[in-house]
N, C-alpha and C positions, 0 to 999 in steps of 0.2 A: 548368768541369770540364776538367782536362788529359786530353788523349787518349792512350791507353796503346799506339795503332799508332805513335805519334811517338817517346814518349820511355820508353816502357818500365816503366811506375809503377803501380800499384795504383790505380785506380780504385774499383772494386768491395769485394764482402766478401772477396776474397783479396787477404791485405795481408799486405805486408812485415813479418817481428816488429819491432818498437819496438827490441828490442836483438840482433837479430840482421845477418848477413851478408846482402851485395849480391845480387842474382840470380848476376852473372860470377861470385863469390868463391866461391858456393854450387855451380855447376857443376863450377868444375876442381877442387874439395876435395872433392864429395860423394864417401861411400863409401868413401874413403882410411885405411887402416890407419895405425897410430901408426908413425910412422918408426923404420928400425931401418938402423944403422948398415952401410954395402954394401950393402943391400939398395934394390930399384927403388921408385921409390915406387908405383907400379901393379904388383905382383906381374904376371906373367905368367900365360896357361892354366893350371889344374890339370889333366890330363889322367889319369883314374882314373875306372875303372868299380869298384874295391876298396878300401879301405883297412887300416891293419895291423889289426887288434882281437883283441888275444888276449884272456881272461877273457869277463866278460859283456858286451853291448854296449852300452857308455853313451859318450857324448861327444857331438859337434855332427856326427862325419862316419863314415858305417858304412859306404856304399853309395850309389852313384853317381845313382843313382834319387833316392833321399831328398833327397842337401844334395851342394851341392860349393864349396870355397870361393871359387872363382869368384865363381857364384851371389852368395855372401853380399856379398862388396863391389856387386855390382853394383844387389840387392837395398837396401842401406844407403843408397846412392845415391841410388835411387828414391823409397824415402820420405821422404829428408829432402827432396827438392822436390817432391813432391807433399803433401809434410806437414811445413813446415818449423817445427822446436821442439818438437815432439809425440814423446813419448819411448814412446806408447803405440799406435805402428801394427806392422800387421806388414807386409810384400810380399813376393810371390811373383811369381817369373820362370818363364816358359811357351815354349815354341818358337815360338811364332805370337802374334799377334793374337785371332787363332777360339780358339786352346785357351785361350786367356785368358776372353776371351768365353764358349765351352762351362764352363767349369772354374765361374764361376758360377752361371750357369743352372743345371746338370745337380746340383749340388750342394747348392741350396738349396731346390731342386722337388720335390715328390713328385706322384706320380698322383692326380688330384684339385683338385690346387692349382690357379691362375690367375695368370699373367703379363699382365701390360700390356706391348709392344711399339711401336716407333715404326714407320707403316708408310710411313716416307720414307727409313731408316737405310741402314746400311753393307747392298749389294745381297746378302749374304751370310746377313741376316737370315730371309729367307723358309725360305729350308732347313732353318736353325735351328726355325722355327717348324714349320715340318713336322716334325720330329723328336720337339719337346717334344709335337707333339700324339700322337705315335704311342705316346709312353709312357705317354697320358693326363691330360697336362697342358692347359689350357686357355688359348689364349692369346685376348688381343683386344689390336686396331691403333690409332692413332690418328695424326695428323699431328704435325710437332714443334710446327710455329707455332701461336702462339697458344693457348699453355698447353692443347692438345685431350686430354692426356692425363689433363686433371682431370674430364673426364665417363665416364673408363673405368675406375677406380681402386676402385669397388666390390667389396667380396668379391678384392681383389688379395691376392696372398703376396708378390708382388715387382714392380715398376717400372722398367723399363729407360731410361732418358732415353740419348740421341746428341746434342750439343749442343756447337759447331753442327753440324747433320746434312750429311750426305755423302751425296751431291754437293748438293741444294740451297740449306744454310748456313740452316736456317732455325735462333734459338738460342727458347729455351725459361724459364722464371723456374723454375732449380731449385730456390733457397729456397719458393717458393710449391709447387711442386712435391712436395718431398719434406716438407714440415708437410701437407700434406694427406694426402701418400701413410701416414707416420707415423702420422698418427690414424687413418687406419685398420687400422694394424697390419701394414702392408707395408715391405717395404725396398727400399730405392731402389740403383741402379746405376749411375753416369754413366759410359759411352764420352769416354773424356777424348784420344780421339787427335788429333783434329785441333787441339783446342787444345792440347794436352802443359800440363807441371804450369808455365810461364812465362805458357800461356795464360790459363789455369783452376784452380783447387785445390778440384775435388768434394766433398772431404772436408769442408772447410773451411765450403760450402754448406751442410752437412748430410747429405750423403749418406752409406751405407751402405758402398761399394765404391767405387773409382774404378780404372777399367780402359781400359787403351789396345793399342795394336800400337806396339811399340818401332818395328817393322819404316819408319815413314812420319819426321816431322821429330824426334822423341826422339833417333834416332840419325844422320839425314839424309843417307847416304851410297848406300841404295842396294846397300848389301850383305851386310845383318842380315837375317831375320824373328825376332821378337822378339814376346812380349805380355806384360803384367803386372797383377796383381791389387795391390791397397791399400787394407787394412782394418780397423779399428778396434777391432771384437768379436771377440774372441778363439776362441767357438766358434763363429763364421762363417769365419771364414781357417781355424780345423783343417779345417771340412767341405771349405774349398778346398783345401788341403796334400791331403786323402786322398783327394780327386777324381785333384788333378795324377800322386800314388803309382799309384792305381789306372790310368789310363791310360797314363802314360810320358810327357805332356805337356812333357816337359824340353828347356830349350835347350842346345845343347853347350857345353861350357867356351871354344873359340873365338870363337862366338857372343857369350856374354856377355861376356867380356873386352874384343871390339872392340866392342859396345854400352857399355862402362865407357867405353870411350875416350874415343870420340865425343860422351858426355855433356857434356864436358870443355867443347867448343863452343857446346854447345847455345845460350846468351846470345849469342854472337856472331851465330849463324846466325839464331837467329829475330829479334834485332831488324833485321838485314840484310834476310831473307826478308818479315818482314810490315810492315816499312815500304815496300820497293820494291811488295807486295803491293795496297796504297792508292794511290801513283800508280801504277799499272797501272789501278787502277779508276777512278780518276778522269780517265783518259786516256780508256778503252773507253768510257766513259759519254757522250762527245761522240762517238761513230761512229753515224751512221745507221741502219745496219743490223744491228745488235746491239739488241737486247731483253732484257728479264729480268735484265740484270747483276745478282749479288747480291756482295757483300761486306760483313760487319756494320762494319767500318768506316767506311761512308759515312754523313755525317750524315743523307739521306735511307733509307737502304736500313729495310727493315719490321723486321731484329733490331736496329735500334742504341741503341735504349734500353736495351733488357734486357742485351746483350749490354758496354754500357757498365757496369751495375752491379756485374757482375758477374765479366767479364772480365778480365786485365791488356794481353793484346795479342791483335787480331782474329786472328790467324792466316797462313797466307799462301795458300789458296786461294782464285779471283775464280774464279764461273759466270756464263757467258752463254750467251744464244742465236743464232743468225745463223738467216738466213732457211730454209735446207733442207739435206738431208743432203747434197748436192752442194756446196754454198757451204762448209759447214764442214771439209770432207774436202779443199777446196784451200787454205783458209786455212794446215790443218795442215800439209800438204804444203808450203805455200812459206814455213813457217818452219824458220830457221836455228840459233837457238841455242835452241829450244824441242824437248826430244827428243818422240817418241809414243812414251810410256807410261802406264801405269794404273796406278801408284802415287803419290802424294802427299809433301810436304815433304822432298824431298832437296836438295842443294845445287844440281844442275843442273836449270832449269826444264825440266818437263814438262806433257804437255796430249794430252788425248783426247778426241772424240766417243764419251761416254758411251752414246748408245743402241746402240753396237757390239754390246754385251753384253747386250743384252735384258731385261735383270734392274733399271732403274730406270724408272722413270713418268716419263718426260721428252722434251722434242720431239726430232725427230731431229737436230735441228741443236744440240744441245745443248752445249757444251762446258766440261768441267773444267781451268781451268788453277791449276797449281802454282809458285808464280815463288821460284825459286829465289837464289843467292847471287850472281847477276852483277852487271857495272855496272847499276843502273836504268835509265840512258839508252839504253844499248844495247840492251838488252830491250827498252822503250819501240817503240824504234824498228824495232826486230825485228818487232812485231807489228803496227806499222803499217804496216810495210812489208808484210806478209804478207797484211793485211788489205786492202789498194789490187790486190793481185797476184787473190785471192780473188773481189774485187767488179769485177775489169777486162773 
């Protein structure tokens, strides 16, 4: 089996089309309008809360709220790599991540109903969960590993899967996953962020929705939030469309423009980021005092089978643990080209002690590292060095 953190290849059930375009080719073309003479080939911002509309209102652009065309490239984008050759998805762009997130939830739930939730996911989830209960909804938890979300699926209306989950990386068999969730009549969701559509292709699994935060490696710079919906059934994505109306969930034409851009890279970056990602981990993994390393790309690590089937490239997030919340907090501290931040897959590596924030089940010494587009050796050595300063 060739490994998809090395050389970038389909592994699993997300495959290349037979006659279609490369991952790079598919990046810097997605979305791109038919070329017209003088004109940029990425149009610029549309900047419009109004459009002309005299007579009745019919057309693609009425109101600033609804569609902008921005939006729409940027959208076109979206699903031709999260759904490449499929003439039959829709996507919708969201200002965040959460509104992406919320915009399914809130619109496929009624009072009564019952969600499955993962109860290791993005720390943002529990809120979430508080909410959906407070309208009535019903939710129950489960851990990602080790397929636990197949003993809560009972009496489901909907299935949330996170895969791999954030921050522990644990990945999950969403084909087994959503044929079970299916027969029983629920629809399935995968949080596709940390893999983005190079890593993973939801839809492709079987899933229902495939939703991310542009805001993390989709757009990697750092200076987007972004989220997006991708889905198949037609009056599933309207109930999402009149969610997004009804709230104002909309990203700015700014926003989505330089999220267009950046797309452009996305091949560059993630085979950059998740191959240096693997020797990162395969480095950490000889340190003493580190436990817990996970990254599904190791051939030991507990996702790497499933994560192999199914996956094209691991990702570029490595967790460990170091011995206590003291040891970890100087590690951070005496690295140099690793910023402290809490967000994930930008170009410049970043890394946190996660239990800062209080909101994930993990020891205190925990840490999430993001490794970004540097030299690998450098980095390498950045951390080793950080790590000798940390343990001195």
């Amino acid at each position: 089996m060739s490994d998809p953190a090395t050389n970038g290849k389909a592994v699993g059930g997300s495959k290349r089309p037979a006659d279609g375009p490369g991952d790079g080719t598919r990046a810097v073309r997605a979305g791109l309008p038919e070329p017209v003479k003088h004109e940029p080939t990425l149009p610029g911002p549309v900047f419009a809360a109004h459009f002309h509309l005299p007579g009745d209102p019919t057309g693609p652009y009425t109101y600033g709220r609804d569609e902008n065309p921005t939006w729409t490239h940027l959208e076109r984008a979206i699903g031709e790599l999260e759904a490449p050759g499929q003439d039959d998805v829709e996507t919708l762009v969201f200002a965040s991540g959460m509104a992406a997130i919320s915009s399914v939830l809130f619109s496929q739930l009624r009072a009564g109903d019952t969600a499955v939730l993962p109860d290791d996911g993005y720390q943002a989830l529990p809120l979430v969960r508080a909410q959906l209960e407070a309208y009535g909804i019903k939710v129950r938890t489960a851990p990602t590993g080790g397929n636990a979300q197949l003993d809560v699926l009972e009496g489901a209306k909907l299935l949330w899967i996170e895969t791999p989950s954030n921050p522990g990386l644990d990945v999950c068999d969403v084909r087994r996953l959503v044929a079970a969730a299916h027969a029983r009549g629920a629809l399935v969701a995968v949080d596709n962020t940390l893999a983005t559509p190079f890593g993973q292709r939801p839809l492709e699994l079987g899933a229902d929705f495939s939703v991310a935060s542009g805001t993390k490696q989709l757009t990697g710079h750092g200076d987007v939030l972004l989220g997006y919906v991708v889905g198949h059934d037609a009056t599933a994505m309207t109930a999402v469309r009149r969610w997004r109306k009804i709230v104002g969930a909309i990203p700015g034409p700014m926003e989505a423009w330089l999220a267009h851009r950046s797309i452009a890279t996305l091949q560059l970056r993630v085979d950059r980021q998740d191959t240096t990602a693997l020797k990162v981990a395969e480095t950490l993994r000889r340190r003493p005092e580190i436990t817990g390393l996970r990254y599904p790309g190791l051939p030991d690590d507990p996702s790497h089978e499933i994560a192999s089937r199914q996956m094209l490239r691991y990702g570029c997030v490595v967790s460990f643990t170091l011995p206590s919340r003291a040891h970890a907090d100087r590690f951070l501290d005496a690295l140099r080209l690793v910023e402290g931040a809490t967000s994930f897959g930008g170009v410049r590596s970043t890394a946190e002690r996660r239990g800062r924030w209080g909101g994930d089940a993990v020891p205190e010494g925990f840490v999430r590292l993001s490794v970004g587009a540097e030299d690998p050796d450098d980095l390498v050595a950045d951390l080793l060095r950080a790590l000798d300063v940390a343990g001195g």
